[in-house]
C-alpha positions as CSV (number, residue, x, y, z in Angstrom):
1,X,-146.5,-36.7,46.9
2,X,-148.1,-39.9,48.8
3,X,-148.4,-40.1,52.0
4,X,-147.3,-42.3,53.9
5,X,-150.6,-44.0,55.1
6,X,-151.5,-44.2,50.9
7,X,-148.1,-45.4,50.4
8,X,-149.0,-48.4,52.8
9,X,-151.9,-49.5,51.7
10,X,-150.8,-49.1,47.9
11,X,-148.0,-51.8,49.2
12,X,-150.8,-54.0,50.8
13,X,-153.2,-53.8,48.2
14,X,-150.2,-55.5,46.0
15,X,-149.5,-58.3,48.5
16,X,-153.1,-59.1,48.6
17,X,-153.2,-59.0,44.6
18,X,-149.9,-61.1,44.9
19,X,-151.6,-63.4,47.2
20,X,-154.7,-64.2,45.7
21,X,-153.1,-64.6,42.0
22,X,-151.3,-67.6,43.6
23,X,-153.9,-68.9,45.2
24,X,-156.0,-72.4,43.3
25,X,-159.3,-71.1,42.4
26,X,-161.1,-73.5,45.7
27,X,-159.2,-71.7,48.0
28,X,-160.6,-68.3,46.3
29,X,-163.0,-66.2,49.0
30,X,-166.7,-67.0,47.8
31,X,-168.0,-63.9,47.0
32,X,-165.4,-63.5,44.4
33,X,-166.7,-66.4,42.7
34,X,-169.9,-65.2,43.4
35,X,-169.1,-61.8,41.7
36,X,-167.5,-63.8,38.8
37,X,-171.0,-65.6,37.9
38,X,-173.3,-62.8,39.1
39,X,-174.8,-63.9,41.6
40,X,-176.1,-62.3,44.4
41,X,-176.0,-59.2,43.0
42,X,-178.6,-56.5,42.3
43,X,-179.0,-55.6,38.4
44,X,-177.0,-52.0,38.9
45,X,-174.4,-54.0,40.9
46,X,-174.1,-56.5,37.8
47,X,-174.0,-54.0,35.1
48,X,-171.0,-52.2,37.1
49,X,-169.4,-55.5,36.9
50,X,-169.8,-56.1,33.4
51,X,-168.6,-52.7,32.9
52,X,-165.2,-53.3,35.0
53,X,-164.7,-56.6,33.6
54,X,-164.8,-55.3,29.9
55,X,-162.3,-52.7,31.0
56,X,-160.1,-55.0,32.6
57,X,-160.1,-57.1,30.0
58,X,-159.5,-54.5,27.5
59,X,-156.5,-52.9,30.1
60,X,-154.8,-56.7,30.2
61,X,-155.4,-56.8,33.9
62,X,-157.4,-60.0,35.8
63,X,-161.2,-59.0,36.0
64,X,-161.1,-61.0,38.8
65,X,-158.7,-59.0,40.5
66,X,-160.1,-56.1,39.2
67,X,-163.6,-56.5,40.1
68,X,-162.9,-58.0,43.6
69,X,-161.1,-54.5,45.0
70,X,-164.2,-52.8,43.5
71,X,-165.9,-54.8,45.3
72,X,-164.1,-54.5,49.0
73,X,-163.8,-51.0,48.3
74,X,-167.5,-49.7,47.9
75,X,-169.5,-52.9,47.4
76,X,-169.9,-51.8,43.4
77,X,-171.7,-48.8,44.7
78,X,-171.4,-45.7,42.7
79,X,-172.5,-43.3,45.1
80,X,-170.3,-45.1,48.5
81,X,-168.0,-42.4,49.5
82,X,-165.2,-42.6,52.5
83,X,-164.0,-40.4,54.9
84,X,-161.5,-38.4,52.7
85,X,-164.0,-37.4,50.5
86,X,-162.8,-39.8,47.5
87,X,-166.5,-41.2,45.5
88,X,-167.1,-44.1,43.3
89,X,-166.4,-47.5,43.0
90,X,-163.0,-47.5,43.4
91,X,-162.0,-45.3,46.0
92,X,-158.5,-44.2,46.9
């Protein structure tokens, strides 16, 4: 079972998602269109992108979306790790 701290920011991660599907792509935050075109971005940072946009694409969800919690959550760093021990680009 969830707790209830996970259960809360499971429900916040969707309003966000919610929020930024809605939103015209000029109000987008920069660095996702940054992300989008690569840029700024160190060559192991870009192949992890291309890697979780192919597998967004291929799971039918936005790689926008997709790559921009990878993003918040470890900076597309393999290795970033947080306080509950969880590792990887998308940590939980």
């Amino acid at each position: 079972m969830k707790s209830a701290f996970a259960l809360r920011g499971a429900y916040m991660e969707n309003q966000i998602l919610r929020s930024y599907r809605a939103m015209p792509d000029a109000l987008k935050p920069s660095f996702v269109r940054d992300l989008n075109s690569g840029l700024n971005l160190s060559p192991t940072q870009r192949n992890i992108k291309d890697k979780i946009v192919a597998e967004a694409t291929a799971q039918g969800v936005d790689p926008a979306i997709a790559t921009m919690v990878a993003f918040r959550e470890s900076r597309l760093d393999p290795a970033a790790a947080n306080k509950s021990g969880a590792v990887g680009v998308f940590l939980s």
